[in-house]
N, C-alpha and C positions, 0 to 999 in steps of 0.2 A: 064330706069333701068340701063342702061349701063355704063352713063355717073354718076349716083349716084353713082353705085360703082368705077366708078374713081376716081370722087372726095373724096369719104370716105379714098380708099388708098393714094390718094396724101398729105388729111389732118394726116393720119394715117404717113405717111412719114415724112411728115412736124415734124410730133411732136417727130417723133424718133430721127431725127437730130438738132431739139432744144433742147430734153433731152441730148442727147449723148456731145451738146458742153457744156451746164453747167457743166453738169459731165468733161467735160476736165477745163473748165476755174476753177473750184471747185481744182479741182488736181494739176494745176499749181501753185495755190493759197497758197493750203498746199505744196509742196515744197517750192516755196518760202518764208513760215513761217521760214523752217527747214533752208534754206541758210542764211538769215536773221538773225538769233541765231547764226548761225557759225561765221560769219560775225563779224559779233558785238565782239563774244568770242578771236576775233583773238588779238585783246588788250585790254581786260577786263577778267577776272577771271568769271566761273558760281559760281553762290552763292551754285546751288544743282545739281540732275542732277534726273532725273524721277529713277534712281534706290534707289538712296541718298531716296527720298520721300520714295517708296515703305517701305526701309526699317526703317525708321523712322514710316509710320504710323503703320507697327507692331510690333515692340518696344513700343509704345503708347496705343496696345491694351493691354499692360499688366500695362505698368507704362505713366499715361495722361504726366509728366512731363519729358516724357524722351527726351532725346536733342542728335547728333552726336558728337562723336568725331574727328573735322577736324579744320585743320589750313593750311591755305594757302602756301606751298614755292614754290617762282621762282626757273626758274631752275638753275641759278648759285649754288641755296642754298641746292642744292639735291646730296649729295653724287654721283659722278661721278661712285662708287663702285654700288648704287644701279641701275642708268643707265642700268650698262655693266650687272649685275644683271639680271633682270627684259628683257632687251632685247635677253640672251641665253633663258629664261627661258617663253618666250612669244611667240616671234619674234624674231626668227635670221637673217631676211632678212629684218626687217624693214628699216632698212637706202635705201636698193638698190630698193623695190618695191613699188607698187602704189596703193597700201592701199589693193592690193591682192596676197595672197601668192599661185599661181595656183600647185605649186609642189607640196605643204601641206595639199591644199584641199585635191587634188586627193592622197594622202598618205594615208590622214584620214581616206578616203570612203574606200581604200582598206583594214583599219584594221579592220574597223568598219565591214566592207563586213566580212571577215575573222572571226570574234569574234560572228557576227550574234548581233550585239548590238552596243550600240554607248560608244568607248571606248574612241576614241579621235576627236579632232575638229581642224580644219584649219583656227579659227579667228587669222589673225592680230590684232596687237595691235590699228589699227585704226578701225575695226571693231569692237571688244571691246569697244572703246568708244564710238562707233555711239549707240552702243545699250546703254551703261549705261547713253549715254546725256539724251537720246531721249524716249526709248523703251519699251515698260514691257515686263515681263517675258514669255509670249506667244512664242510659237512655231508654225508657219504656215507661207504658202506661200507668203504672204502680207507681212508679219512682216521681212521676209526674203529678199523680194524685197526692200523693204523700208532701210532696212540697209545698201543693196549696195549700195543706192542712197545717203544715209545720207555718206555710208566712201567713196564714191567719191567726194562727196561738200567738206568733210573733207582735202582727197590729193589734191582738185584742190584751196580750198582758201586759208589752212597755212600749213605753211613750218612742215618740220618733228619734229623738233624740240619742237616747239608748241605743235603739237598732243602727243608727248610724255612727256610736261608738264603737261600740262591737265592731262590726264593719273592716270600722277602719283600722283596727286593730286585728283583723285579722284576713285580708284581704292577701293575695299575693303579688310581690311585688318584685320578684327576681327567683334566680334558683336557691332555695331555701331560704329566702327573704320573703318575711311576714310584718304588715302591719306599718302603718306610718311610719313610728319612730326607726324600724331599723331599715327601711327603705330611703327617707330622710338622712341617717348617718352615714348607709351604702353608698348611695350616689353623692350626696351634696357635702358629707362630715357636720352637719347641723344638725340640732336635735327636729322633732315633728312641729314644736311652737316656732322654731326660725326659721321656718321655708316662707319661699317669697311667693309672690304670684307665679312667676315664670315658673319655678323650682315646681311648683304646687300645681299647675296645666301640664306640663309635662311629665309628673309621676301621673297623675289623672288619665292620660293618652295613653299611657303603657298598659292601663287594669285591662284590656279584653285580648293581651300576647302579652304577658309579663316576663316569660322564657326567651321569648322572641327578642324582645326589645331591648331585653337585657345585654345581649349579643348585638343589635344592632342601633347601638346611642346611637349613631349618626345619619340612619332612616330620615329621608328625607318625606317621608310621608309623617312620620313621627311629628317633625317641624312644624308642618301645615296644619296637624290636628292639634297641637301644642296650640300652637297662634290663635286657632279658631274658637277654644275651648276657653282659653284668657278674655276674650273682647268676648265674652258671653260670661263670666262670671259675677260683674257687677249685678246683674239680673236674677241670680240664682236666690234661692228662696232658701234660707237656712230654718233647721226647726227650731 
């Protein structure tokens, strides 16, 4: 009797540490999918990015033929205005950190704590993009783990510069408007290199309600973070 129920816990053992290493060799597997895609992106353009999709297939639940608005700029081709732009108005520490802003988390929690709601958020701009390559729109612990790990593959395989082309190329910036250049053409009829300052503060104040703002140019709160985000650009640290 004894020795059966040994054997039953040994083979009982046995199977828990062959389930438990598939389940790791599984996990490795899917990271390195995710490094693999970064990898490759480091001198290739993404064609979309898992948000790009989302919001495409519900655009299509209304119109079957509906398509994005996006076109590709390098980054020489991107308004240096909307750069300095987009990194007050994002990331101000992006040039100096590593893909985590620890002063901004812990700011956010405090407002958030403070307000009893979630008023503001501590993503970096590499953060930001781990979720829009990669992510959907889910909120939970997994999804959360998963993105440190996607914006550290992010800081550890390309240069800053990089992450903030990507970016900005695929950031949104209206309904079915993606990416400087056709955000630039939407609103102003100029390409991504001809935006001006102003033009460049005020696409920047739109990235955290692009839906939103899209509908309402003439937000008068719009204006105020427009103006405040300009007279703090000279300061912005480009990579």
């Amino acid at each position: 009797m004894l020795k059966t129920i040994k054997r039953s816990l040994a083979f009982l053992w046995k199977s828990f540490c062959y389930t438990l290493g598939v389940l790791f060799i599984a996990l490795l597997l899917y990271q390195a999918w995710f490094a693999a895609h970064i990898w490759y992106w480091i001198d290739h353009n993404p064609e979309t990015t898992s948000f790009m999709q989302a919001r495409l297939d519900r655009l299509r639940e209304k119109n079957p033929g509906a398509k994005l608005k996006q076109r590709w700029a390098s980054y020489p081709r991107i308004s240096e205005e909307l750069k300095r732009a987009v990194i007050v108005a994002e990331d101000a520490k992006f040039s100096e950190h590593d893909g985590f802003d620890w002063e901004g988390i812990q700011k956010a929690l405090e407002k958030n704590q403070k307000r009893g709601r979630v008023v503001a958020g501590g993503s970096t701009i590499s953060q930001q993009l781990a979720k829009n390559l990669f992510l959907s729109g889910q909120k939970n612990l997994w999804r959360k783990g998963q993105e440190a790990l996607i914006t550290w593959m992010l800081e550890m395989l390309m240069e800053k510069e990089r992450i903030l082309e990507i970016y900005l190329n695929v950031a949104e910036w209206g309904d079915g408007v993606f990416g400087a250049e056709a955000a630039a053409r939407h609103y102003y009829n100029v390409s991504a290199a001809g935006l001006n300052a102003e033009q460049a503060a005020r696409l920047a104040a739109m990235l955290p309600r692009p839906l939103y703002y899209e509908r309402k140019r003439d937000s008068e709160f719009l204006q105020r973070y427009s103006e405040t985000i300009r007279a703090r650009m000279p300061a912005a640290q480009l990579p």
